[in-house]
C-alpha atoms as a printed R data frame, in Angstrom:
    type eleno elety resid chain resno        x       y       z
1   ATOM     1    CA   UNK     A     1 -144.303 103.591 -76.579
2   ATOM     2    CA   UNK     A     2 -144.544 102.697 -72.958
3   ATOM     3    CA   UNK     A     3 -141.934 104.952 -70.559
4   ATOM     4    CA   UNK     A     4 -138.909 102.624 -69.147
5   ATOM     5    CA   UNK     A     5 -139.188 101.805 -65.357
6   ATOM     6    CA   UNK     A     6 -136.218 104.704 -64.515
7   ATOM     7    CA   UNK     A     7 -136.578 104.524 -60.490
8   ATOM     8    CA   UNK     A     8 -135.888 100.470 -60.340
9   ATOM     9    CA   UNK     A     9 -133.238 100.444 -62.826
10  ATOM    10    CA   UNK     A    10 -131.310 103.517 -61.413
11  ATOM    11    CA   UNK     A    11 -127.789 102.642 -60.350
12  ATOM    12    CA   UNK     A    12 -128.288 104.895 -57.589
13  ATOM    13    CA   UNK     A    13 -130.735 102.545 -55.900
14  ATOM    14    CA   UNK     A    14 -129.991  99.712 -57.043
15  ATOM    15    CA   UNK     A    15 -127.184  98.920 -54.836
16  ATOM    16    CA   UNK     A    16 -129.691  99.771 -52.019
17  ATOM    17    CA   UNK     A    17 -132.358  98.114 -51.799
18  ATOM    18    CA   UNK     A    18 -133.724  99.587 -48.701
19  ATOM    19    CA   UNK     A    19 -133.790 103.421 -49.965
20  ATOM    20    CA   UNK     A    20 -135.260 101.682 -53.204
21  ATOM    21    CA   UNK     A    21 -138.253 100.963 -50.936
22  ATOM    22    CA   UNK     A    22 -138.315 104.003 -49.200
23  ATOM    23    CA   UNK     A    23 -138.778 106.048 -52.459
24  ATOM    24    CA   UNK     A    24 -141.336 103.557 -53.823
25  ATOM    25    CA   UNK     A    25 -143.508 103.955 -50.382
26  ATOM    26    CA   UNK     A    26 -143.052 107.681 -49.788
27  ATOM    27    CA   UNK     A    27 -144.008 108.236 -54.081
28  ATOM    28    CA   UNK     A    28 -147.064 105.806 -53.121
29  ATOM    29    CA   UNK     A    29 -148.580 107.345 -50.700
30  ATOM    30    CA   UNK     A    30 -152.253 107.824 -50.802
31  ATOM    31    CA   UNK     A    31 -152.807 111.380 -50.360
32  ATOM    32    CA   UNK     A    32 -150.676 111.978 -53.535
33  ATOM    33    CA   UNK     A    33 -152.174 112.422 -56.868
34  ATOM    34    CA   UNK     A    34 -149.316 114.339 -58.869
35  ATOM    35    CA   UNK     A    35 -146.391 114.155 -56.873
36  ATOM    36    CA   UNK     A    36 -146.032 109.994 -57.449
37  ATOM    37    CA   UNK     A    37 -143.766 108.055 -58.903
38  ATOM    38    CA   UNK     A    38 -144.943 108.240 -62.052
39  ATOM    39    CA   UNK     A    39 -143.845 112.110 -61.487
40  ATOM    40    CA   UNK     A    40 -140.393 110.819 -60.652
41  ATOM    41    CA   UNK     A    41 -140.075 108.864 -63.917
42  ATOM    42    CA   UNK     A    42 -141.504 111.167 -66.092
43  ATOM    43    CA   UNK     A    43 -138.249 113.424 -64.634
44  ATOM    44    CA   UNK     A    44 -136.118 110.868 -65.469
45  ATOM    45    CA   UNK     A    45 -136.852 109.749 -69.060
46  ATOM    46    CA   UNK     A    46 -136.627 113.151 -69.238
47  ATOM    47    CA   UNK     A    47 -133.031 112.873 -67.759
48  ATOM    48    CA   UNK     A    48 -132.522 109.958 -70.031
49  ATOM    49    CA   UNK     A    49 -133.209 111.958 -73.085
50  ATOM    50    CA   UNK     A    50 -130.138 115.305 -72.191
51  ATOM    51    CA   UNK     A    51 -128.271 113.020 -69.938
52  ATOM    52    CA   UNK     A    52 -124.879 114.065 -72.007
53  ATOM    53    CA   UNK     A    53 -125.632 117.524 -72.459
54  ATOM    54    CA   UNK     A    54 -125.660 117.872 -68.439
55  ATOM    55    CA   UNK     A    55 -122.034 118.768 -66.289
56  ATOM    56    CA   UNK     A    56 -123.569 116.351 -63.270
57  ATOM    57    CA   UNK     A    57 -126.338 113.861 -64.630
58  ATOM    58    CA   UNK     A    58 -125.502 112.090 -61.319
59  ATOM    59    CA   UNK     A    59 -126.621 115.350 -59.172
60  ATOM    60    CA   UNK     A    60 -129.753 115.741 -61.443
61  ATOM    61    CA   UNK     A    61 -131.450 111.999 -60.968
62  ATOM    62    CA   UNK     A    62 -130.644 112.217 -57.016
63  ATOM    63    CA   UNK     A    63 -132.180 115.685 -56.642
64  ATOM    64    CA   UNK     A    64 -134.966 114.031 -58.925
65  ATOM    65    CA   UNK     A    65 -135.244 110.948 -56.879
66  ATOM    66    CA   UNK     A    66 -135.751 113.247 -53.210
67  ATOM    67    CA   UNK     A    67 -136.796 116.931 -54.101
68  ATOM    68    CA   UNK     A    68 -140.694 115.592 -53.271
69  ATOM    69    CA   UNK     A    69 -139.931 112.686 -51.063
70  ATOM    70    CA   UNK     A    70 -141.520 114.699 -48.355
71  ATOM    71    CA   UNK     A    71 -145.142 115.730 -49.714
72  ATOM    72    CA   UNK     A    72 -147.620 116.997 -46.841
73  ATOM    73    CA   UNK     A    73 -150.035 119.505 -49.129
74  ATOM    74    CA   UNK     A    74 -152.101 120.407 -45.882
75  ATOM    75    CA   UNK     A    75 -148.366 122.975 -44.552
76  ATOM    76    CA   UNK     A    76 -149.166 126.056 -44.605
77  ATOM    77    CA   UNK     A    77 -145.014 126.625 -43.762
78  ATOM    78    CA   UNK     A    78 -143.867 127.640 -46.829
79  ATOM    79    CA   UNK     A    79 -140.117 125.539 -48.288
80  ATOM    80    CA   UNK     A    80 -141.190 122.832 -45.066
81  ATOM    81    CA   UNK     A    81 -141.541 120.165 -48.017
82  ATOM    82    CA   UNK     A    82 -138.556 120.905 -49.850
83  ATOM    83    CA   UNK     A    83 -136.613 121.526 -46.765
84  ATOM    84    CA   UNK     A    84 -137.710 118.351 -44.942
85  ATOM    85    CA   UNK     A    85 -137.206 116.471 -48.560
86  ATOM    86    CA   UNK     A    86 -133.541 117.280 -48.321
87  ATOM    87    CA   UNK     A    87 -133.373 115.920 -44.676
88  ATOM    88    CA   UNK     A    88 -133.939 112.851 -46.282
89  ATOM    89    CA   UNK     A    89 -131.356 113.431 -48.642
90  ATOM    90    CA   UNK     A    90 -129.104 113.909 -46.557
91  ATOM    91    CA   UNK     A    91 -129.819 110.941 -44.321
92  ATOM    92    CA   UNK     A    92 -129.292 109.069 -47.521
93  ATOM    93    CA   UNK     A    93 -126.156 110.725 -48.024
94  ATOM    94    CA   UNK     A    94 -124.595 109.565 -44.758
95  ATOM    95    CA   UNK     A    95 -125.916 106.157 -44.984
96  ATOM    96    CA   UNK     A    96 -122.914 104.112 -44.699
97  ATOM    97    CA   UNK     A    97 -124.704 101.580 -46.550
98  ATOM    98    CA   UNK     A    98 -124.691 104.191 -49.569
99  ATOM    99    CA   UNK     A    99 -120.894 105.100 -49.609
100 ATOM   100    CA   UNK     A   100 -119.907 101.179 -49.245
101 ATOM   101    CA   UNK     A   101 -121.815 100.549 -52.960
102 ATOM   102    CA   UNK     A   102 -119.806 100.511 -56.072
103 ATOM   103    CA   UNK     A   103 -121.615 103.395 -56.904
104 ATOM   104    CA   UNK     A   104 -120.757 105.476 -53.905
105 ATOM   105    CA   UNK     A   105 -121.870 109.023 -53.617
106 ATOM   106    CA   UNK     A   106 -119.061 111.302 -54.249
107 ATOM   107    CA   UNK     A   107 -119.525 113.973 -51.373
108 ATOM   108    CA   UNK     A   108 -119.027 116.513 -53.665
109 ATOM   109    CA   UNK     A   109 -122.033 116.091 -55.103
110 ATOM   110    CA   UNK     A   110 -124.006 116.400 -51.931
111 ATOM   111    CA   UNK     A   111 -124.460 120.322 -52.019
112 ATOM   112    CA   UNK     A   112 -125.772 120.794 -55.658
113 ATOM   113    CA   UNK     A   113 -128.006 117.995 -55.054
114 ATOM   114    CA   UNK     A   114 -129.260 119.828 -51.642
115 ATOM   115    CA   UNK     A   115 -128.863 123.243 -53.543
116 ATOM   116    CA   UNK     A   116 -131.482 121.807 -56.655
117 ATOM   117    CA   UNK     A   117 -134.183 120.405 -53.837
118 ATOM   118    CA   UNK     A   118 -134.018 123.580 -51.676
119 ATOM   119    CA   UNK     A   119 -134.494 125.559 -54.901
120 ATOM   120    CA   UNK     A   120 -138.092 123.998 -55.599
121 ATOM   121    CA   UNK     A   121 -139.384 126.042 -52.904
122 ATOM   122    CA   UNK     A   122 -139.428 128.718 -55.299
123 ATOM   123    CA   UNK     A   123 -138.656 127.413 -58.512
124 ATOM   124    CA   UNK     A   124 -135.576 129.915 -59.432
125 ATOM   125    CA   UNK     A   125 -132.275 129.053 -60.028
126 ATOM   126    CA   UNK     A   126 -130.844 129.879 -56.598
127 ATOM   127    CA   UNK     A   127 -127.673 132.175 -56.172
128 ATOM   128    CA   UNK     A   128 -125.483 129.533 -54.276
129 ATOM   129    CA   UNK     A   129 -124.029 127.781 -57.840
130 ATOM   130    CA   UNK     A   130 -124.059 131.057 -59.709
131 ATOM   131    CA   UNK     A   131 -120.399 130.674 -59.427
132 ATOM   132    CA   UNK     A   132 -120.130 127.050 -60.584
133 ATOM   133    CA   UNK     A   133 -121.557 127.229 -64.312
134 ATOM   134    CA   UNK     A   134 -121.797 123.600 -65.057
135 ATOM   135    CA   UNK     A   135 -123.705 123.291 -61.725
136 ATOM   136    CA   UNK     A   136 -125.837 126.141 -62.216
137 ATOM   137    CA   UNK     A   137 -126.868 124.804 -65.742
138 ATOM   138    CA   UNK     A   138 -127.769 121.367 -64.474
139 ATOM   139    CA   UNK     A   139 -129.729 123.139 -61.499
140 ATOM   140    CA   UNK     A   140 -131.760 125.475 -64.581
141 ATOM   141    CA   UNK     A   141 -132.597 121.990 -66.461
142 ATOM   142    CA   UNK     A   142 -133.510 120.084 -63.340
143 ATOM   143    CA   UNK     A   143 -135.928 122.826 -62.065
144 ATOM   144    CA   UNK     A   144 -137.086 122.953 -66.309
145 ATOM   145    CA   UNK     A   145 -138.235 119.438 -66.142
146 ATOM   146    CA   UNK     A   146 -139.919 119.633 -62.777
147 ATOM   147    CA   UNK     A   147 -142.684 122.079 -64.112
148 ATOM   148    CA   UNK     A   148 -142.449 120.969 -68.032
149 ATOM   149    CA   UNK     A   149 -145.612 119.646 -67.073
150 ATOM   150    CA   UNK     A   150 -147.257 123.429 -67.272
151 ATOM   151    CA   UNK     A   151 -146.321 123.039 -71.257
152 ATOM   152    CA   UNK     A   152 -147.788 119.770 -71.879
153 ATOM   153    CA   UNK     A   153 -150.830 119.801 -74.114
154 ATOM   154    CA   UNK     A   154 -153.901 120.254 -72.768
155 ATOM   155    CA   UNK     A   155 -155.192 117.091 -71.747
156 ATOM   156    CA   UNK     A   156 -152.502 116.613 -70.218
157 ATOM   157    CA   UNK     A   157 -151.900 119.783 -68.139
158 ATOM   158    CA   UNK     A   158 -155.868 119.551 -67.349
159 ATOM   159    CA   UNK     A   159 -155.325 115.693 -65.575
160 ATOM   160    CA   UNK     A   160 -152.570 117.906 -64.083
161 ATOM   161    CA   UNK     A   161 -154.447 120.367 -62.637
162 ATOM   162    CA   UNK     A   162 -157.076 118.141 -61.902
163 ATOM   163    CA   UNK     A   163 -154.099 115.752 -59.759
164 ATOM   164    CA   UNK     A   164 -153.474 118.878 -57.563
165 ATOM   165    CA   UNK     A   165 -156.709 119.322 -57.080
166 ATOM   166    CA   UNK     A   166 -157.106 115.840 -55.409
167 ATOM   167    CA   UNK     A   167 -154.400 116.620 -53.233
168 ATOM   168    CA   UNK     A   168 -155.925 119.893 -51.621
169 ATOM   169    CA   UNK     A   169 -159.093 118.236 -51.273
170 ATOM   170    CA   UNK     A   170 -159.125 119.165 -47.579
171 ATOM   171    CA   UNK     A   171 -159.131 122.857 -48.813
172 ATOM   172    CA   UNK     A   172 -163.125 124.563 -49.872
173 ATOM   173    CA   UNK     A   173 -163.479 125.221 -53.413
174 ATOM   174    CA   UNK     A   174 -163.420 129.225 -52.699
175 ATOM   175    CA   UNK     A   175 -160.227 128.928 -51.052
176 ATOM   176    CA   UNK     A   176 -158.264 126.493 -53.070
177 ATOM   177    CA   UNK     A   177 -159.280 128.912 -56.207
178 ATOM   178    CA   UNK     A   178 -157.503 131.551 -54.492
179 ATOM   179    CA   UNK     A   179 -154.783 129.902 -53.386
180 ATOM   180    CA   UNK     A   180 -153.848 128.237 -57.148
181 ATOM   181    CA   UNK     A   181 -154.487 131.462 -59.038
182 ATOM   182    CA   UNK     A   182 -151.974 133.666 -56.921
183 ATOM   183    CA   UNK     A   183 -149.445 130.779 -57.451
184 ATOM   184    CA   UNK     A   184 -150.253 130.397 -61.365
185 ATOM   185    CA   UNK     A   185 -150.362 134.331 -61.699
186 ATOM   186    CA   UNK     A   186 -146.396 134.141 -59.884
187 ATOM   187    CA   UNK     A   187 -145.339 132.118 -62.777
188 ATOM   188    CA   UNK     A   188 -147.092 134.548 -65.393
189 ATOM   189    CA   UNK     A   189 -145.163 137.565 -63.515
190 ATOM   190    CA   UNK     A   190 -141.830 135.889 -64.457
191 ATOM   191    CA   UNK     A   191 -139.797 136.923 -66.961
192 ATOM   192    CA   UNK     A   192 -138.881 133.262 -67.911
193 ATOM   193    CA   UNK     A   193 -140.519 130.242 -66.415
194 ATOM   194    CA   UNK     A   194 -138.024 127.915 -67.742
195 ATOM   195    CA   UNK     A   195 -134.392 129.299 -67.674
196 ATOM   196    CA   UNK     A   196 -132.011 126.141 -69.294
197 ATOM   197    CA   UNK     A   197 -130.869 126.319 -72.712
198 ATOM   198    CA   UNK     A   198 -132.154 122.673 -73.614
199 ATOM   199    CA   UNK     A   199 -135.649 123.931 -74.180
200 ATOM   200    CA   UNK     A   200 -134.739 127.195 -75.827
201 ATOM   201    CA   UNK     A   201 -137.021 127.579 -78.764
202 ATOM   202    CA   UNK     A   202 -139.188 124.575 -78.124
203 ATOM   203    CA   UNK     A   203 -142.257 126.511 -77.416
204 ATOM   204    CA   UNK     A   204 -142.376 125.471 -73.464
205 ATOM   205    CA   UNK     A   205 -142.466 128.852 -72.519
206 ATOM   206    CA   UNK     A   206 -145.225 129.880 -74.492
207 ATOM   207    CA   UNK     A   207 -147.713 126.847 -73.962
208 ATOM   208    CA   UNK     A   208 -147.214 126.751 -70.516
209 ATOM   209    CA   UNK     A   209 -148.114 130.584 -70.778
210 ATOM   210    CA   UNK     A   210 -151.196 129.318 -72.614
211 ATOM   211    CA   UNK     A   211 -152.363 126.768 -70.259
212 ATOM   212    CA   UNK     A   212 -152.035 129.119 -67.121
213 ATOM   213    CA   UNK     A   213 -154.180 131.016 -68.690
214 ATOM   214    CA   UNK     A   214 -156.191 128.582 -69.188
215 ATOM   215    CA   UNK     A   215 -156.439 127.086 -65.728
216 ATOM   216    CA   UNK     A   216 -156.416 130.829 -64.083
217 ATOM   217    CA   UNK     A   217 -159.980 131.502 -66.323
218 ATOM   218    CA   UNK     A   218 -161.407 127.924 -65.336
219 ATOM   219    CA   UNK     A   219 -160.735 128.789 -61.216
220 ATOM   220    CA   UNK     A   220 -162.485 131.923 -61.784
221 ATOM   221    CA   UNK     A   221 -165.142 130.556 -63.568
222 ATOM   222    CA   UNK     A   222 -165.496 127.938 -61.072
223 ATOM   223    CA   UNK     A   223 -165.498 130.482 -57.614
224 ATOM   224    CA   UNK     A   224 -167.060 132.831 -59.269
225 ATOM   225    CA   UNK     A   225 -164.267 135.579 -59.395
226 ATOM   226    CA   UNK     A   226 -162.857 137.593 -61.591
């Protein structure tokens, strides 16, 4: 069953066709192998599918739409994706252009859409909505779907890992190993990698588990490490 085209039929957009555009180019770019559009929409037929289990769908599919609209894999700052990414959210926010649409953006909704991005650069549910439970449960399921991909099944997660490969090409083979198995072995450390009660039971946790694993073996296979 072929996946719906989310990102053009979003209402969000829709209504803007310029920031349309700017999505589509910035998910297009070249250098990116993973972080694409097809990314995006993966994230929101995923959205699609718990939409009315969520307190702020709305909140979810704009942090979806921006969280890697900035993608520059050769920083070495750490959050300066996710950081810059909300820039652009924001800039979007304050687009007249945006708040003239029938669809509007409520400016309430611009912090726990600027609280989900900025929470990437980690991937934990970030103390700022721990007061706000609806909030904080929509920021747990958007940062679930953004690494669901770690549970896929094998193929899958191997094209994965092979996609973020491509885009740290510009990195040796010795250090990109490295790099990837200190940031694979962070998730293994965790006590949960996915924290929303819409996956509970669904075996996420321990696949992903599995594939890490998996991946963490191949790198040291591959450099020669153990």
């Amino acid at each position: 069953m072929t996946t719906p085209n989310h990102i053009d039929d979003s209402t969000l957009l829709k209504s803007t066709p310029t920031w349309l555009d700017k999505i589509k180019t910035a998910y297009s770019q070249p250098t990116r192998h993973y972080h694409t559009l097809t990314h995006i929409n993966d994230l929101l037929q995923l959205l699609s599918e718990h939409r009315d289990e969520l307190d702020n769908p709305r909140c979810v599919e704009l942090a979806i739409l921006f969280h890697d609209i900035v993608y520059d894999p050769t920083t070495t700052e750490v959050g300066f994706n996710e950081r810059k990414s909300n820039d652009v959210f924001l800039e979007y926010a304050s687009d007249p252009a945006v708040s003239e649409t029938l669809t509007g953006l409520d400016k309430r909704d611009i912090s726990p859409v600027s609280s989900m991005i900025l929470a990437t650069i980690h991937h934990q549910p970030t103390s700022s909505l721990l007061h706000d439970t609806g909030a904080l449960e929509d920021l747990k399921f958007f940062l679930d779907i953004d690494m669901s991909i770690l549970a896929a099944e094998e193929t899958q997660y191997d094209a994965y890992a092979a996609a973020i490969r491509n885009e740290y090409a510009h990195y040796s083979e010795l250090a990109y190993c490295f790099g990837r198995r200190k940031v694979l072995r962070d998730f293994l450390q965790r006590e949960r990698i996915y924290f929303s009660d819409a996956f509970e039971g669904s075996g996420m946790e321990e696949r992903a588990r599995s594939n890490i694993c998996r991946e963490i073996e191949r790198l040291q296979a591959s450099d020669g490490s153990s």
